[in-house]
N, C-alpha and C positions, 0 to 999 in steps of 0.2 A: 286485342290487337297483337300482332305475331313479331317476332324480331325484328324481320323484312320489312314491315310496315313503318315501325319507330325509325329502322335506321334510313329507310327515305324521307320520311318526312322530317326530319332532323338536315337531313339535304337541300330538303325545297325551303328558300326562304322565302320572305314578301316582295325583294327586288325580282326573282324567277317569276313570280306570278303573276308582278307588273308587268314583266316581257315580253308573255306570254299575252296579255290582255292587249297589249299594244302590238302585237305584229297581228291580232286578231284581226284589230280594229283596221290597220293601217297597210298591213302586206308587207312592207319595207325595212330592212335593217336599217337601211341609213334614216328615214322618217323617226322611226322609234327611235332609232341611238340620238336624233334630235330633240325630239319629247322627252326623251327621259334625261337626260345631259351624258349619255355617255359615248365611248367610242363604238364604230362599227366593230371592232375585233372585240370590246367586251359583250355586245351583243350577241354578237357570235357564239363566243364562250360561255353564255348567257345558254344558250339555244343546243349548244351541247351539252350542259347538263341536264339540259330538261327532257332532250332523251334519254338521255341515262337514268333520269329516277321512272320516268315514263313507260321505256319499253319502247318506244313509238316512235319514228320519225316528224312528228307532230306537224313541219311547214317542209314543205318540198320544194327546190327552188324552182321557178319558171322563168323567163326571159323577163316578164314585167314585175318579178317580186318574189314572193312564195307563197303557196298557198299551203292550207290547213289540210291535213290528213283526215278520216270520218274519228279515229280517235280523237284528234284535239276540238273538231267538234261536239265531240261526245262531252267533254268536260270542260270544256268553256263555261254554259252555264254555272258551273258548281265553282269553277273559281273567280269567276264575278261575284258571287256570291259570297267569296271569303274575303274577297278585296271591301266590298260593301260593310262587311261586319266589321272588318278592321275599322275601316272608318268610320263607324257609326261609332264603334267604342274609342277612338280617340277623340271624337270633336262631341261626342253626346248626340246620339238621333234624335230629328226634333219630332215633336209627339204631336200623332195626330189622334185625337179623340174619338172620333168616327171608325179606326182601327184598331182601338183599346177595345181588350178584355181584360177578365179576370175580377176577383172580388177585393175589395177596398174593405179593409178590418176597421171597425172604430169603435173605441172603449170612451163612452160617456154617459155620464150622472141621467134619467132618465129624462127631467126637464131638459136639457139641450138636445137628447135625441127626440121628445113631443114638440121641439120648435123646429126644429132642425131638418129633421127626416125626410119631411114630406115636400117642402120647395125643395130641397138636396138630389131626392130620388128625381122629381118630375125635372127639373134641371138638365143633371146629368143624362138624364134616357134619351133627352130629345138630342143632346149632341154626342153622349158616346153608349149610347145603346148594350152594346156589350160588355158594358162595367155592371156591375150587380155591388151589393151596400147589405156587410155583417155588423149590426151595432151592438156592444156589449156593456153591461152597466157597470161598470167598472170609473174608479176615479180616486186621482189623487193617487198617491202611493203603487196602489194595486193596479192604476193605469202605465204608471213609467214601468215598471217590475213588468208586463205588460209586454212594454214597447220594447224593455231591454233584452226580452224573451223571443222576439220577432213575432209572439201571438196575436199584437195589433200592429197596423199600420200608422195609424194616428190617435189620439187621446184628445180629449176637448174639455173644457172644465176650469176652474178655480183650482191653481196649482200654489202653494205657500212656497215651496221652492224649487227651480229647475235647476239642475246638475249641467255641467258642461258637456257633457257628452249628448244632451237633449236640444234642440231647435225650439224654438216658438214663433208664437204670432198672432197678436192683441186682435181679436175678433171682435170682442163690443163691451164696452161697460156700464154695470147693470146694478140697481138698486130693490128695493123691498115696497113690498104692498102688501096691505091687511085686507085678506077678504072674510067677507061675512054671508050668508044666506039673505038674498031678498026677502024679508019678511020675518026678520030673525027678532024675537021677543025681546031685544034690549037694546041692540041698535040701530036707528032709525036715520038721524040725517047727517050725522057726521059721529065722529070715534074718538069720545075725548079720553086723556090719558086714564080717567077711574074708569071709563067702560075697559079700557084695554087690558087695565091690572086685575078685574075682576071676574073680564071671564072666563071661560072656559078653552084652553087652546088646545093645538093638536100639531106638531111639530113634525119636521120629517126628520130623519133619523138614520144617516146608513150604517152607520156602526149600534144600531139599538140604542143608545144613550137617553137617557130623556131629558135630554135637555140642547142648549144650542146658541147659537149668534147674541140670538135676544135677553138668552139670562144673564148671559156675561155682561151685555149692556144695563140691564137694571139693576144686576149685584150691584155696581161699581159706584149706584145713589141709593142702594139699602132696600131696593124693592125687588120684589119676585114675582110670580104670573101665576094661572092656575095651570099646571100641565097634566091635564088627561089621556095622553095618547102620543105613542110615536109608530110614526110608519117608514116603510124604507124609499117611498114611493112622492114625488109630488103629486100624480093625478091620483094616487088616493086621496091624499089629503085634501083636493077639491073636491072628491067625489063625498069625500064624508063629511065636511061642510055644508055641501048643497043637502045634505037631510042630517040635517042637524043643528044646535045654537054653536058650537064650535067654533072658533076663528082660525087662521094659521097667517103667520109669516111667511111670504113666499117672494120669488124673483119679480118685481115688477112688470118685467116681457112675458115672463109666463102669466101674471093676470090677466094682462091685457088682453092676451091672444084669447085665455078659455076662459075667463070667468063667464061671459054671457055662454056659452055654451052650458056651461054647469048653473046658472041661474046666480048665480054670485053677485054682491056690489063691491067697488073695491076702496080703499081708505087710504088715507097716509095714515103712515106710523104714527103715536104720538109719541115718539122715542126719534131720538137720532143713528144710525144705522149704518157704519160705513160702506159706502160703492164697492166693487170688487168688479174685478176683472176677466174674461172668461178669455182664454187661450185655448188655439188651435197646437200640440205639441208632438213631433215626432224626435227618432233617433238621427243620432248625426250621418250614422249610412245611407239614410234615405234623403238627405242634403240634396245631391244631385240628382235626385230622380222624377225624371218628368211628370211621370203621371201621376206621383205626389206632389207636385208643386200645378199642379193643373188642380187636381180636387181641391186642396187648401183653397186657391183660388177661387172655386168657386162654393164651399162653405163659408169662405168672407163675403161672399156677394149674397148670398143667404141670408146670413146676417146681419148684414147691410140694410136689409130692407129692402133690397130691388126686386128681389125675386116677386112673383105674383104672388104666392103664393105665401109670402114670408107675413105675420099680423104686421101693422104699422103702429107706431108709439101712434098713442093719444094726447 
């Protein structure tokens, strides 16, 4: 941009380009000095500087008013345009879905993206087509770090603590289920607490630990479990249950939705198990922004249950 350039536009304010839009629209100094609350001579004054940054005689007077010059027609469009942006950024543009583009980031634990994903995508396509959906396994810690990085958009997941600088919003809350193989050589019609303590389990794991929720609940009455295996993965861990005697502790929504898929039966705990929470969580920048407060939206309705698409509790 050349010197020329900065010291004009540092001239032309927002009132010049309301004036300008209004003698467009209206032809009249005295109309527009109405519309706008001012006098005809600051109109005037108005209309002589706009030559001045112009070059251009822009409205010509005639007996019925003035008319536009082909320059002020030339750039009409273009300062509608500015006037529009102004006001879209003071009052917030309301978002229309059907005009969205661009891709939506989201960092979550892989069970909520195997629940989540697929009524989310088919959702979103039928009403804003031009959104596309990055989801990354990330959670917890390495999600907000994340979010505080601008690398996601959103984060979904069992949060221990959110920072004030972070947003949230209670999306559904969710308990445990024991699944086992149909036909599994030790348990047969129900999972009393010796079958539970003696078999063989298989944990998920996303920091590698082998251990988890459920030891800390037995420690606490002197008992332990057998831990064979951890994965970073919920659908591994059904997958490797359905061939195998193996059991695991899992999200109750996610049983429900895939255990028949993977040939699984599902059990209560013979333990007590606290509920937990799953939160939809972004950055406090993205507070205001439509087409984050439009997805949230509808990953709560997801989750909700409405979606077709979404399993329903049993």
């Amino acid at each position: 941009m050349s010197v020329i350039d900065q010291a004009n536009i540092r001239k032309l304010d927002m009132t010049l380009l309301l004036v300008f839009q209004e003698l467009m629209r209206h032809r009249k100094l005295t109309v527009v000095a109405q519309r706008l609350g001012f006098t005809q001579s600051a109109i005037s004054h108005s209309v002589r500087r706009l030559r001045e940054i112009f070059g251009d005689e822009l409205f010509i007077r005639r007996p019925a008013g003035v008319e536009p010059t082909a320059r002020a027609l030339e750039i009409a469009p273009q300062i509608r345009a500015l006037l529009d942006l102004a006001g879209d950024m003071l009052r917030g543009r309301s978002f229309s879905p059907a005009e969205a583009s661009g891709i939506v980031r989201i960092a979550a634990p892989d069970y909520h993206s195997t629940l989540l994903a697929a009524p989310l995508i088919e959702r979103v396509q039928k009403a804003a087509p031009g959104l596309q959906f990055s989801f990354r396994p990330l959670m917890r810690q390495a999600a907000l770090q994340a979010l505080e990085a601008s690398d996601v958009d959103l984060a979904l997941g069992f949060f221990w603590k959110i920072e004030d600088r972070f947003r949230s919003r209670v999306l559904y809350q969710d308990d445990y289920a024991v699944v086992a193989r149909d036909g599994h050589s030790r348990i047969t019609e129900r999972l009393t607490f010796e079958d539970y303590i003696s078999a063989c389990h298989i944990v998920v794991s996303f920091d590698g630990s082998v251990s988890g929720i459920v030891d800390r609940v037995l420690a606490r009455d002197g008992h332990s479990r057998k831990l064979v295996a951890a994965v970073p993965f919920f659908t591994t861990a059904l997958a490797t249950v359905a061939r195998s005697d193996l059991i695991a502790t899992v999200p109750r929504r996610l049983a429900e939705a895939f255990a028949p898929l993977f040939g699984l039966r599902i059990f209560e705990p013979p333990i007590t198990i606290r509920p937990y929470r799953v939160l939809a969580v972004w950055h406090e920048r993205n507070d205001k922004s439509a087409v984050h407060s439009w997805v949230i939206a509808q990953i709560a309705e997801c989750a909700s249950g409405t979606s077709p698409l979404q399993p329903s509790r049993r």
